[in-house]
NULUM-976135 format. One record per residue: residue number from 1; residue in one letter; x, y, z of N, C-alpha, C in turn. Coordinates in Angstrom, 1 decimal. Example, Ala and Ser with C-alpha at 12.3 -4.5 7.8 and 13.67 -1.06 7.14 Angstrom:
% residues 2
[r 1, A, [13.2, -5.7, 7.8], [12.3, -4.5, 7.8], [13.2, -3.3, 7.8]] [r 2, S, [12.8, -2.2, 7.1], [13.7, -1.1, 7.1], [12.9, 0.0, 7.9]] 
This chain:
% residues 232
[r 1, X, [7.4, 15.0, 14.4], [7.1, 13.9, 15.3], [6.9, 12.6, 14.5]] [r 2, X, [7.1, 11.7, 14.8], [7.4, 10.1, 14.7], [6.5, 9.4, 15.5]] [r 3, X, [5.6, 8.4, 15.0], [5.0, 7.2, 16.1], [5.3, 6.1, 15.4]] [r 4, X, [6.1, 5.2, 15.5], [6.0, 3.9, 14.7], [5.6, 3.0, 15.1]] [r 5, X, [5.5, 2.2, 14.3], [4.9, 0.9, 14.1], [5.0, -0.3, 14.0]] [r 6, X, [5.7, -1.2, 14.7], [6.8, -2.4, 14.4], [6.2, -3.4, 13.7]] [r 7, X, [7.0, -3.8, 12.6], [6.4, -4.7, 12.1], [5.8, -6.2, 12.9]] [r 8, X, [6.5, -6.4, 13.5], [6.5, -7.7, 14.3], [5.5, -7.1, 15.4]] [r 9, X, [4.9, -6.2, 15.4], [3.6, -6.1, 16.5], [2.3, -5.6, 15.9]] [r 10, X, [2.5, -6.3, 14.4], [1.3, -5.8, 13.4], [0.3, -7.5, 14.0]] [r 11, X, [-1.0, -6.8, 13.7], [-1.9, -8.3, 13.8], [-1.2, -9.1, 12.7]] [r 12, X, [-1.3, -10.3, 12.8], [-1.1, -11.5, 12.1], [-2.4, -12.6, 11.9]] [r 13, X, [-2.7, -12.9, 11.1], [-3.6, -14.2, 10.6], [-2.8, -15.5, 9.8]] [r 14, X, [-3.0, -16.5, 9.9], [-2.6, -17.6, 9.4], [-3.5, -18.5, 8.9]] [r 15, X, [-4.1, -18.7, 8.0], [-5.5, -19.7, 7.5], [-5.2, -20.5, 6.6]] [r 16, X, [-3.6, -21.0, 6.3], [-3.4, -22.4, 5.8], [-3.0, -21.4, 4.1]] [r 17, X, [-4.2, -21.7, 3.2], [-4.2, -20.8, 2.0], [-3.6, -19.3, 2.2]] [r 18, X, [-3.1, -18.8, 3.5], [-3.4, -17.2, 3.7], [-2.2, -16.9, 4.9]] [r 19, X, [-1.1, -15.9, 4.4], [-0.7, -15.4, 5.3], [-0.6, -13.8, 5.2]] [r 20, X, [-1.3, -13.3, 6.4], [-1.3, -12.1, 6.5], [-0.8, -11.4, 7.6]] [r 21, X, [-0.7, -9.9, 7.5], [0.0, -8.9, 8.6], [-0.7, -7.7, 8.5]] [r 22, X, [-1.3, -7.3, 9.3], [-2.5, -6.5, 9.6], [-1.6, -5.3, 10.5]] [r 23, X, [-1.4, -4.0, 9.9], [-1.0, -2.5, 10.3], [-1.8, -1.9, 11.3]] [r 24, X, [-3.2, -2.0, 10.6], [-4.7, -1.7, 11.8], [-5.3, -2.5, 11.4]] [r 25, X, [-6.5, -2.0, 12.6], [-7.3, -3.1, 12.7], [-8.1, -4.1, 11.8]] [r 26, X, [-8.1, -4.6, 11.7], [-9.0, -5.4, 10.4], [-9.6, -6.7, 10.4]] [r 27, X, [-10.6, -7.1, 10.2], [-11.6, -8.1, 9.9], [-11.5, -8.2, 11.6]] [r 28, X, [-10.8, -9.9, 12.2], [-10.9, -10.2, 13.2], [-9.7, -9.8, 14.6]] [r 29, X, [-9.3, -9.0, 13.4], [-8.0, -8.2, 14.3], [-8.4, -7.2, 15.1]] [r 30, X, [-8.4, -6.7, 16.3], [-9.2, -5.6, 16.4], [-7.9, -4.9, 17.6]] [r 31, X, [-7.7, -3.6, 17.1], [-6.6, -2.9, 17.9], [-6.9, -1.5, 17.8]] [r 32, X, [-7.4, -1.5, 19.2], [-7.6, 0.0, 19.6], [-6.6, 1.3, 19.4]] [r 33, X, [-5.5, 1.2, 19.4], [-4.9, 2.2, 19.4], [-4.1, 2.6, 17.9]] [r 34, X, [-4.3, 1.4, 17.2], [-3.8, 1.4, 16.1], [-5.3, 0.8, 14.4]] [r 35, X, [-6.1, 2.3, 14.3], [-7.4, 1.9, 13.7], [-7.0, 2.6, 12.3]] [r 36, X, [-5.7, 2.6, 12.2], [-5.9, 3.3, 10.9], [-4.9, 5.2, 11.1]] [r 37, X, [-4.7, 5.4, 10.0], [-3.9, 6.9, 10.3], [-4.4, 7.9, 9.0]] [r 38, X, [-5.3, 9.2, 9.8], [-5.9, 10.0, 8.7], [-7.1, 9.7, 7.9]] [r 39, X, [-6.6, 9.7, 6.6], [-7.4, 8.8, 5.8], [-7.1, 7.4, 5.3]] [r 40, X, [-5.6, 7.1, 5.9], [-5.3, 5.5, 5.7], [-6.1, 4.7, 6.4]] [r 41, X, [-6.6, 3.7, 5.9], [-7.3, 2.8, 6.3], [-6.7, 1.2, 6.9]] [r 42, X, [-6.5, 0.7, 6.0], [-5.7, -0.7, 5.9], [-4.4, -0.5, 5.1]] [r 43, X, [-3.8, -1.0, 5.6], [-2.2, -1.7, 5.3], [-1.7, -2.9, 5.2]] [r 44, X, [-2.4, -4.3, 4.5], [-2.7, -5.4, 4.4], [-1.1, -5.6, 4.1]] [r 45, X, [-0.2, -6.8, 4.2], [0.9, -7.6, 3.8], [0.0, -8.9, 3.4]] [r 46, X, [-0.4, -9.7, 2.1], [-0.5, -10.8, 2.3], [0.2, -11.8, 1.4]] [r 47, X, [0.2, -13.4, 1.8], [0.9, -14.3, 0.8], [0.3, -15.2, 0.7]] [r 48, X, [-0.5, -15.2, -0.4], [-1.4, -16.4, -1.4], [-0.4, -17.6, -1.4]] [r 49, X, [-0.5, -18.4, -1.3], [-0.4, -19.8, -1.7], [-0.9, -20.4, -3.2]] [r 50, X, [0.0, -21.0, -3.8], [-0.4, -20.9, -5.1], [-1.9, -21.5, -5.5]] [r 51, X, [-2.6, -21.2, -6.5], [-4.2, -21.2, -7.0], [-4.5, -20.4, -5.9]] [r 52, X, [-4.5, -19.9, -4.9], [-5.6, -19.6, -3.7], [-6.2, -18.4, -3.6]] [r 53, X, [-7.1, -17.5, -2.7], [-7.4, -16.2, -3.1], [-8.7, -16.3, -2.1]] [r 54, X, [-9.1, -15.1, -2.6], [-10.1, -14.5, -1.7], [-11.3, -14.5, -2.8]] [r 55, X, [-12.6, -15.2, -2.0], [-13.8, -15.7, -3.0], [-14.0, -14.5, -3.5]] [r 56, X, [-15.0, -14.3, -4.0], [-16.5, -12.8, -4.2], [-16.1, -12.1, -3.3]] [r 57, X, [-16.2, -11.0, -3.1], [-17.2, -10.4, -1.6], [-16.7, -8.7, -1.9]] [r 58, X, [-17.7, -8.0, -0.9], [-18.0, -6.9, -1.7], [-17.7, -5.4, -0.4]] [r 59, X, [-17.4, -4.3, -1.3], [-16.4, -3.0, -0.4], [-17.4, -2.1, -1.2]] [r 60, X, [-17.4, -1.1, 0.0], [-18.4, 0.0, -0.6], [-17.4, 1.0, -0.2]] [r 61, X, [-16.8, 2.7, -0.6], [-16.8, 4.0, -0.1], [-15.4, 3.7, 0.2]] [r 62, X, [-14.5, 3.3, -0.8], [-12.9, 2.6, -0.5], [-12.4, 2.7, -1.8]] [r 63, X, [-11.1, 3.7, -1.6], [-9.8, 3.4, -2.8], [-8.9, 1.9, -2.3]] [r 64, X, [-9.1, 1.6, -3.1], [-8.2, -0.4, -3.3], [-6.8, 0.0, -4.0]] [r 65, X, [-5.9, -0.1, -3.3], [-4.9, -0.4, -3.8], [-3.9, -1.3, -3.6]] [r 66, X, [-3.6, -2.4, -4.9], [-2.8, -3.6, -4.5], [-1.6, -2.9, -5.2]] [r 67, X, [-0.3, -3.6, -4.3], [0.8, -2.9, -4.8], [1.3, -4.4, -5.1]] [r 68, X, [1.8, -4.9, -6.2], [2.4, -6.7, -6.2], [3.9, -6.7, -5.7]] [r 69, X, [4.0, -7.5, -5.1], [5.6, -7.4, -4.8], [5.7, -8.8, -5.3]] [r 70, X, [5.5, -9.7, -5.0], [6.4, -11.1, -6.0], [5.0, -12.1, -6.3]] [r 71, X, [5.3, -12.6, -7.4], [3.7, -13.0, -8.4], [2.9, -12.5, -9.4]] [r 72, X, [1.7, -13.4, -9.2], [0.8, -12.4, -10.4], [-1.0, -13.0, -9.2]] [r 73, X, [-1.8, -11.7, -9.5], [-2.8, -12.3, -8.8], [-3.6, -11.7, -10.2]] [r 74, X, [-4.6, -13.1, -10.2], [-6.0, -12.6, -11.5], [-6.9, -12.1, -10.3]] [r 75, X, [-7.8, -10.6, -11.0], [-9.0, -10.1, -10.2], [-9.5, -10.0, -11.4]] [r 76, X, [-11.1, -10.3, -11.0], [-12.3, -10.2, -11.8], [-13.4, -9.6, -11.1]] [r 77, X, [-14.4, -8.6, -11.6], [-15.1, -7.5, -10.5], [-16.5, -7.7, -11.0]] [r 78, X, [-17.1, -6.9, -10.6], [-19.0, -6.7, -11.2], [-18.9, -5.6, -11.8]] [r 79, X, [-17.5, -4.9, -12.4], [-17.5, -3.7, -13.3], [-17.2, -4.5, -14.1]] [r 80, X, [-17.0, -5.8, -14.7], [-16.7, -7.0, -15.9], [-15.4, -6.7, -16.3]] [r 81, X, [-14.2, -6.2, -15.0], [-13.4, -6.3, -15.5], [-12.4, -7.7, -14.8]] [r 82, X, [-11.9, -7.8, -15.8], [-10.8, -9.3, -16.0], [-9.1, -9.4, -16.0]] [r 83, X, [-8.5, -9.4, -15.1], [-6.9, -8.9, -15.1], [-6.4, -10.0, -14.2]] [r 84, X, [-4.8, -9.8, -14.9], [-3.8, -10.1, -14.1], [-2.9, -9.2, -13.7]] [r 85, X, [-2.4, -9.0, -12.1], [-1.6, -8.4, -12.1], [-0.3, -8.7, -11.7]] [r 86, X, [0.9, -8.2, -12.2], [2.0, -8.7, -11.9], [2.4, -7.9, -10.8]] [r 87, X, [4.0, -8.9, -10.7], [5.1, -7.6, -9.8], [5.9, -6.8, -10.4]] [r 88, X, [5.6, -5.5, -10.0], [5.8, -4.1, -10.8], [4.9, -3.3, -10.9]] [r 89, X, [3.3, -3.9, -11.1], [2.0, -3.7, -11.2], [1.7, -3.4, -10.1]] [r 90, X, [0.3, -2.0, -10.4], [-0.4, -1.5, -9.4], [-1.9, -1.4, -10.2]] [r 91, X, [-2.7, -1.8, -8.8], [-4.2, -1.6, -9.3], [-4.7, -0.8, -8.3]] [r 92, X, [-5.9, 0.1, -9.0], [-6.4, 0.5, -8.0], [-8.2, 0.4, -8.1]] [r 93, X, [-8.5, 0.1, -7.4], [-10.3, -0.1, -7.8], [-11.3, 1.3, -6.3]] [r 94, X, [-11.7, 2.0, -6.8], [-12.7, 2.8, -6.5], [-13.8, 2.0, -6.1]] [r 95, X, [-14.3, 1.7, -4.9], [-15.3, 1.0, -4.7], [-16.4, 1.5, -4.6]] [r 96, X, [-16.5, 2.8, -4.2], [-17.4, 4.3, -4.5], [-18.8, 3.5, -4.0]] [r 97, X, [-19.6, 2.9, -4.7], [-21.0, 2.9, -4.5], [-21.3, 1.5, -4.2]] [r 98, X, [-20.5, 0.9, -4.6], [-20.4, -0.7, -4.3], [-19.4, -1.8, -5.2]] [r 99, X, [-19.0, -2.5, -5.2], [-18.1, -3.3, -6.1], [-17.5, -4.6, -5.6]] [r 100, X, [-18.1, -5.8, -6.1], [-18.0, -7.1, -5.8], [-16.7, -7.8, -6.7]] [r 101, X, [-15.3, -8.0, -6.2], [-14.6, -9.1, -6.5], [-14.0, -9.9, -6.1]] [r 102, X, [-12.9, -10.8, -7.0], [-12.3, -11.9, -6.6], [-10.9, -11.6, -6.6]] [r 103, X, [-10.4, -12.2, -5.6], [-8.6, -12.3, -6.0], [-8.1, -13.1, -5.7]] [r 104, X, [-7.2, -13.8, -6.2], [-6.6, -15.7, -6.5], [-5.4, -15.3, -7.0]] [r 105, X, [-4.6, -16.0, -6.5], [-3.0, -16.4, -6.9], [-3.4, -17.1, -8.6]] [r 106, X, [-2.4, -16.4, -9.4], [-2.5, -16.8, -10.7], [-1.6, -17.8, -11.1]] [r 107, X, [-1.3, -18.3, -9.7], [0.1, -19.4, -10.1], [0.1, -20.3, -9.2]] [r 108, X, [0.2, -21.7, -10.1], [-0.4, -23.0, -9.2], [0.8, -23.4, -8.8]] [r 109, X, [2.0, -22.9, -8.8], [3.2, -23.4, -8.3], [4.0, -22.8, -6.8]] [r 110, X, [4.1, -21.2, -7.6], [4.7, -20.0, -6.8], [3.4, -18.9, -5.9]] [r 111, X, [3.8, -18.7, -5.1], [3.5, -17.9, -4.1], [2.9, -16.4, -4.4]] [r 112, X, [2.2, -15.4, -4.1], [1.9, -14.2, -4.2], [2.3, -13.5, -3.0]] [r 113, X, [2.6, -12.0, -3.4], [3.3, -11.7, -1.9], [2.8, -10.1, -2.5]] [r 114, X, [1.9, -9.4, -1.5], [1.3, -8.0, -2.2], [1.1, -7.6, -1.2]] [r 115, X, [1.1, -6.2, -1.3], [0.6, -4.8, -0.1], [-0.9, -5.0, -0.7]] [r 116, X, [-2.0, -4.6, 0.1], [-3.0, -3.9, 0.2], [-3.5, -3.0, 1.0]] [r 117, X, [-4.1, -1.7, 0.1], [-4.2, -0.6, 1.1], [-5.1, -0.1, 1.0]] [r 118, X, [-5.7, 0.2, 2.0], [-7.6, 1.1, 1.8], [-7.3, 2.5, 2.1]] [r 119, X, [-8.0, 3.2, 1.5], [-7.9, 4.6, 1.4], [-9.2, 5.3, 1.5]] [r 120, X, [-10.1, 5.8, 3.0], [-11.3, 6.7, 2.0], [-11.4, 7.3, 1.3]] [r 121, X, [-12.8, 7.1, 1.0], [-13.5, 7.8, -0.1], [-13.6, 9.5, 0.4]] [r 122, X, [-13.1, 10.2, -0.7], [-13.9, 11.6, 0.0], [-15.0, 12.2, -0.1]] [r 123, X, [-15.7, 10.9, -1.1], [-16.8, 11.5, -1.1], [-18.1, 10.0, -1.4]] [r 124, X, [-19.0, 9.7, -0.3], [-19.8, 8.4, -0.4], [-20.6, 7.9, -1.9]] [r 125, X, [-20.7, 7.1, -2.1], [-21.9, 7.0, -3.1], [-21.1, 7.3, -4.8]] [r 126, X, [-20.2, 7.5, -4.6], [-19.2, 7.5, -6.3], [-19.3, 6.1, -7.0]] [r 127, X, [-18.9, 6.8, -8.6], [-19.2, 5.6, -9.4], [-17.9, 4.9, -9.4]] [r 128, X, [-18.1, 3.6, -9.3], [-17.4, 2.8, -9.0], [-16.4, 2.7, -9.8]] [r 129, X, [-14.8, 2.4, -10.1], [-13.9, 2.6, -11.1], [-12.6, 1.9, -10.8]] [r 130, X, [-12.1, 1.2, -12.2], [-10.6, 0.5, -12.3], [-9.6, 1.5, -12.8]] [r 131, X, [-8.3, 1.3, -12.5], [-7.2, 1.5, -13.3], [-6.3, 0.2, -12.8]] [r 132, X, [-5.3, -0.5, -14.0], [-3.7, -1.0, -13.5], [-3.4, -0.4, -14.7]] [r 133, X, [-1.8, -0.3, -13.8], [-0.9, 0.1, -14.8], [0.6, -0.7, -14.4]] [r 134, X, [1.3, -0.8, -15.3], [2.9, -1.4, -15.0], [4.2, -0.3, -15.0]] [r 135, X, [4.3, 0.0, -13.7], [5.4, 1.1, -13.2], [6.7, 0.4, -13.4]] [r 136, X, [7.0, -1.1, -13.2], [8.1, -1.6, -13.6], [9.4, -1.1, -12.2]] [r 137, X, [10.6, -1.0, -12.4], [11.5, -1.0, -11.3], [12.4, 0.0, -11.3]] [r 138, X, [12.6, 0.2, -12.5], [13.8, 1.1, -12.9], [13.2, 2.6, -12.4]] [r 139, X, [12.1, 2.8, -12.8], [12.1, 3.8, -12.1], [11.7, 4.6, -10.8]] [r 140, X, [11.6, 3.4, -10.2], [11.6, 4.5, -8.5], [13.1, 3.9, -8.2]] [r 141, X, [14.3, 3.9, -8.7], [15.6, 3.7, -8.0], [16.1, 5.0, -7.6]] [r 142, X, [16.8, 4.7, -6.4], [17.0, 6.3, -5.8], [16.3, 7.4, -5.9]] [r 143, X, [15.3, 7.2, -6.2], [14.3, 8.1, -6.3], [12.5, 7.9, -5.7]] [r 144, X, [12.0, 8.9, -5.1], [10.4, 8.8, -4.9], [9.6, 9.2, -6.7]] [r 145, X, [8.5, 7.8, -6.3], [8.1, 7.9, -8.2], [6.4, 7.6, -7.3]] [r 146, X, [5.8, 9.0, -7.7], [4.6, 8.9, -7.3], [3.6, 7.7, -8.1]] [r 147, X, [2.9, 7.0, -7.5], [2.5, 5.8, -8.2], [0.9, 6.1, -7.9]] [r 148, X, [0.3, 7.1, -6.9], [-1.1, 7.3, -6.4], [-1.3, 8.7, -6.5]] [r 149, X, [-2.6, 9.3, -6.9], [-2.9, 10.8, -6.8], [-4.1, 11.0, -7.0]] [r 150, X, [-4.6, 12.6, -6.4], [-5.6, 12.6, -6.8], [-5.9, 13.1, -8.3]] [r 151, X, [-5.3, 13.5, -9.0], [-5.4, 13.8, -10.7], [-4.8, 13.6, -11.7]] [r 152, X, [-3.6, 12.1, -11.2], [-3.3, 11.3, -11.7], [-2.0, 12.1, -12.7]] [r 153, X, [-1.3, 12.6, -12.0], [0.0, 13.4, -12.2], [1.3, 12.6, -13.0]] [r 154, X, [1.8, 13.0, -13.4], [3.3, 12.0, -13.7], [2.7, 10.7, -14.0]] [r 155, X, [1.8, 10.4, -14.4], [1.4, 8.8, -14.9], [1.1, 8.5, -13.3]] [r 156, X, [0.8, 8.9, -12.5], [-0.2, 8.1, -11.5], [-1.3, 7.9, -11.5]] [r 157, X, [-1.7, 6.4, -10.7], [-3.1, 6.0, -11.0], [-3.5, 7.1, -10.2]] [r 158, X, [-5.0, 7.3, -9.9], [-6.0, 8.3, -9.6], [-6.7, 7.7, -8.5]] [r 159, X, [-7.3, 8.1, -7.9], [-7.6, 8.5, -6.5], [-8.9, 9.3, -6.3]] [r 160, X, [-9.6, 9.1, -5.4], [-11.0, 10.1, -5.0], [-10.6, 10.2, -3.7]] [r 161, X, [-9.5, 11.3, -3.1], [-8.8, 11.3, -2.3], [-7.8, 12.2, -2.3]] [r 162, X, [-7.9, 13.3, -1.5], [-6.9, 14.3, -1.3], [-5.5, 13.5, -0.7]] [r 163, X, [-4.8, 12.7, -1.4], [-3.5, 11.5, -1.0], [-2.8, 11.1, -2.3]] [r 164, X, [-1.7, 11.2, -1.7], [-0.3, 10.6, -2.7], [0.3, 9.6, -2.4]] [r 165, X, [0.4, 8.6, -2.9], [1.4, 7.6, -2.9], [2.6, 7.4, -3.9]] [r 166, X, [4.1, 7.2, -2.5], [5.1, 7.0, -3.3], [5.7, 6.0, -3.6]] [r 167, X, [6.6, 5.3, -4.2], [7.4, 4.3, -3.8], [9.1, 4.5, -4.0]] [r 168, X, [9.5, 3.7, -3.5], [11.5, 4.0, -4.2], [12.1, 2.7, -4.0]] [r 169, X, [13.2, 3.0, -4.4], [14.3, 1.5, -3.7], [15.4, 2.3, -3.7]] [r 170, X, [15.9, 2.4, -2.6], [17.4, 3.0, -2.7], [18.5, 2.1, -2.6]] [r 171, X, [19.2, 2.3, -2.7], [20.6, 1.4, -2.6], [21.2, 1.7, -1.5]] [r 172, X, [21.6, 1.0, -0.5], [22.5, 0.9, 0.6], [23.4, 2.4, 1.0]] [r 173, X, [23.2, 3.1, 2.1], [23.9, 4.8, 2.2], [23.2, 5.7, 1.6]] [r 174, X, [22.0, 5.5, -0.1], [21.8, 6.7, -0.4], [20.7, 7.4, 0.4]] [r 175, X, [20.6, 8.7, 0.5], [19.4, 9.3, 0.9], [18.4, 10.1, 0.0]] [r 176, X, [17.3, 10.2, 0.5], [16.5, 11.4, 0.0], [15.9, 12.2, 0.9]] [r 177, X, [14.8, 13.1, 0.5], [14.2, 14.0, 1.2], [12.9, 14.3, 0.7]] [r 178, X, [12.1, 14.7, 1.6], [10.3, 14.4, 1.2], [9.9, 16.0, 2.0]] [r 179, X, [9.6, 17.3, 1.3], [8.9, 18.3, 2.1], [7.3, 17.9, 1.8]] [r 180, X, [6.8, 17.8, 3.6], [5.3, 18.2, 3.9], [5.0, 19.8, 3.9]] [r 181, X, [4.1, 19.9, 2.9], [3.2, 21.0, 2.6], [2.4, 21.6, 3.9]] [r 182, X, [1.8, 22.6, 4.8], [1.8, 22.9, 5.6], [0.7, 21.9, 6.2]] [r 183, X, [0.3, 21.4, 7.6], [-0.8, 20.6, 7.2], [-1.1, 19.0, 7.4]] [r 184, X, [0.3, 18.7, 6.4], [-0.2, 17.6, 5.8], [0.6, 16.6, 6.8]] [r 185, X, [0.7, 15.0, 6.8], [1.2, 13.6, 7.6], [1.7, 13.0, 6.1]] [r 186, X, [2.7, 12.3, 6.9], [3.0, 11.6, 6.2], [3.0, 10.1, 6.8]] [r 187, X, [3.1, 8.7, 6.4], [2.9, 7.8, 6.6], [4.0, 6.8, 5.9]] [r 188, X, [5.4, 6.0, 6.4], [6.2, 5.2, 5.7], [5.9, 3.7, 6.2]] [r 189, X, [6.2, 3.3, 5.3], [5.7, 1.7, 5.1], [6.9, 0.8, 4.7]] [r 190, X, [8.1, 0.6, 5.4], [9.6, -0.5, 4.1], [8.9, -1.7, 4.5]] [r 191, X, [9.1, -1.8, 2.6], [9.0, -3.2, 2.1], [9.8, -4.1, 2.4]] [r 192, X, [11.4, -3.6, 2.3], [12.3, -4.7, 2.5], [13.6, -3.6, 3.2]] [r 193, X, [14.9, -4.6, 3.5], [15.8, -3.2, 3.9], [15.7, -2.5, 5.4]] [r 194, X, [16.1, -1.7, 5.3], [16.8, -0.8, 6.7], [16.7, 0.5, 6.6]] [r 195, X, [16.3, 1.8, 6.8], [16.0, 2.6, 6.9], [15.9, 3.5, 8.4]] [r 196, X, [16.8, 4.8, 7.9], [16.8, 5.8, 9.4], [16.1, 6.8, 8.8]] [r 197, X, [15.0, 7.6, 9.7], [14.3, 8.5, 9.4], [13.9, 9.2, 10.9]] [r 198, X, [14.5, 10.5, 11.1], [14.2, 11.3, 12.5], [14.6, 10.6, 13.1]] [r 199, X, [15.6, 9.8, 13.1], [16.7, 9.7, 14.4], [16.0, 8.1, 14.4]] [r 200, X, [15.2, 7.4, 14.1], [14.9, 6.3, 14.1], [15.2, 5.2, 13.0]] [r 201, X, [15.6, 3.3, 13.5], [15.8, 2.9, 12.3], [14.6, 2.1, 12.2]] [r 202, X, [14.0, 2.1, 10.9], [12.9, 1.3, 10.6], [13.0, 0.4, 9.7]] [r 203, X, [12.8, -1.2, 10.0], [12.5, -2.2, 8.6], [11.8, -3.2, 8.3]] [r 204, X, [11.9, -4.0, 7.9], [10.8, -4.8, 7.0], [9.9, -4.9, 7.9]] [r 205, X, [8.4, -4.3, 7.2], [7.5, -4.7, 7.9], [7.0, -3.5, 8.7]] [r 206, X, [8.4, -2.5, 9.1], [7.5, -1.3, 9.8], [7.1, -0.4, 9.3]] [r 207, X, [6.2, 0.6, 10.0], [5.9, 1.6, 9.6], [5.5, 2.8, 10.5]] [r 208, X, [5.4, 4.0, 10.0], [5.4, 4.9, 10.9], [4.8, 6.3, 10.3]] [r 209, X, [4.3, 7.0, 11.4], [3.2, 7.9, 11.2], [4.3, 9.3, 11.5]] [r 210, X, [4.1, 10.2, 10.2], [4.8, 11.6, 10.5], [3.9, 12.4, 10.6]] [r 211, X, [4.0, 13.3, 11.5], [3.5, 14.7, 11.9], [4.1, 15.5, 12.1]] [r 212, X, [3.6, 16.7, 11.9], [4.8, 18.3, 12.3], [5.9, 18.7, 11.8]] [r 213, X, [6.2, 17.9, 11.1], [7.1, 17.9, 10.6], [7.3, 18.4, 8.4]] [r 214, X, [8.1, 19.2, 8.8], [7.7, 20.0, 7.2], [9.3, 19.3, 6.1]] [r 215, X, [10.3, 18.7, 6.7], [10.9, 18.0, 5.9], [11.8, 16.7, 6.6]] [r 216, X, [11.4, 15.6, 5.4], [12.1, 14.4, 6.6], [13.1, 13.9, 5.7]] [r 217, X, [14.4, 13.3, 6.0], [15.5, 12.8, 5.4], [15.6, 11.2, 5.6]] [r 218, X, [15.4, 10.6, 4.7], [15.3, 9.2, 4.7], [16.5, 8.4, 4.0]] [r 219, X, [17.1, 7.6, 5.0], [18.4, 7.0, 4.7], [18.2, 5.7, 4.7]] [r 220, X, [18.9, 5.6, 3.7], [18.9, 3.8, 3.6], [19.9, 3.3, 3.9]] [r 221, X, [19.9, 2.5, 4.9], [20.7, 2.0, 5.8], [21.3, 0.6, 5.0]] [r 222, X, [20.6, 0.4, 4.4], [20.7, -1.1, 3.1], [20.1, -1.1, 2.0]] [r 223, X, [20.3, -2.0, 1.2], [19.0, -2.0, 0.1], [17.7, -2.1, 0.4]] [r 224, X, [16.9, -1.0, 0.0], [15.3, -1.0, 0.4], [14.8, -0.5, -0.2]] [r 225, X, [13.3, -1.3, -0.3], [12.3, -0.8, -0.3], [10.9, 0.0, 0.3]] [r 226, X, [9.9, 1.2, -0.1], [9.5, 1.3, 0.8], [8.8, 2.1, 0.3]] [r 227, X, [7.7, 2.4, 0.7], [6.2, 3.6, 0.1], [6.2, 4.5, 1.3]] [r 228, X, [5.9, 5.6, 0.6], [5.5, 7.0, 1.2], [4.6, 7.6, 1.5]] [r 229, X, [2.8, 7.7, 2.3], [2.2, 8.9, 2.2], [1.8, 9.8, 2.1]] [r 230, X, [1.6, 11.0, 1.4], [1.5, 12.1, 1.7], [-0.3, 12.1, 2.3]] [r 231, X, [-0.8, 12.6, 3.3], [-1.9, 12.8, 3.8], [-2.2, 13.9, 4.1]] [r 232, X, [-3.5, 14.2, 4.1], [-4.6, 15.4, 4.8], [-4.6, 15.6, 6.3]] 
């Protein structure tokens, strides 16, 4: 089973410095039928404006993960850590017990264009924790390249969260194939491109919630990109 998600009927915000696309509900977006899937939380699209960003401000009981698609954003936290992240780069911050930061376009010229994704905690009150790492491009082509886990598998960041995150880029025609473990949802998200999956075509911007389903064949109808869930 399939429920999708159109991109173009995701909340939107516009605040000059800030464009965003809200999957569920979030901040002043509020959509009842669409609060989130499983343990996914948020599914943020946003685009910094160059110098711009999001002041201080503070997340308790949340896996953070920015995925960068075009730019670099500097984050600085109250764990004293100091970074920039590019495109290719993934961070992920544990906000477990509490954790206060910032994130700003690192470019006074060009634009920032990044997924953000919340993920519960599965367990309250954890010590708070960073990872980035640079996955680069070459390797999710035609292929799913786990980038999220919970025990940090094949070089994936880590997680306090029974969840996998994938990513790929296929080229135009190729396919793959994803088996769900008994159980488990899956969750697709294209970045960019055209995509059929269970008789459906999905792209930029959509996304869609799997269930019941124990293997799905994902075609790329064009060049795309696009992340995978595995869930509880």
């Amino acid at each position: 089973m399939i429920e999708i998600r159109k991109g173009n009927e995701r909340g939107h915000a516009r605040h000059g410095w800030l464009e965003s696309f809200h999957t569920f509900s979030f901040a002043d977006y509020h959509d009842p039928v669409h609060r989130g899937f499983r343990k996914l939380r948020v599914i943020n699209e946003d685009i910094l404006e160059p110098g711009q960003g999001f002041a201080p401000h503070s997340h308790q009981d949340m896996e953070i993960v920015t995925y960068l698609l075009e730019g670099a954003l500097e984050h600085k936290d109250s764990m004293g850590n100091t970074s920039v992240i590019h495109a290719g780069e993934v961070q992920r911050m544990s906000a477990g017990s509490g954790v206060t930061h910032s994130e700003y376009n690192a470019s006074p010229t060009e634009k920032t264009h990044l997924l953000q994704i919340w993920i519960f905690t599965a367990q309250k009150g954890i010590e708070p924790g960073y990872e980035q790492k640079e996955f680069g491009f070459k390797g999710k082509k035609n292929r799913l390249r786990r980038i999220i886990s919970p025990d940090g598998r094949d070089g994936s960041l880590t997680i306090h969260q029974d969840a996998e995150i994938y990513d790929a880029s296929l080229a135009g025609g190729k396919s793959l194939g994803y088996s769900f473990l008994t159980g488990r949802y899956g969750w697709l998200q294209v970045i960019k491109g055209a995509i059929r999956v269970l008789g459906n075509q999905l792209e930029a911007g959509d996304g869609a919630g799997i269930s019941k389903e124990e293997t799905v064949q994902i075609k790329a109808l064009t060049d795309v990109d696009f992340l995978l869930f595995d869930l509880d």
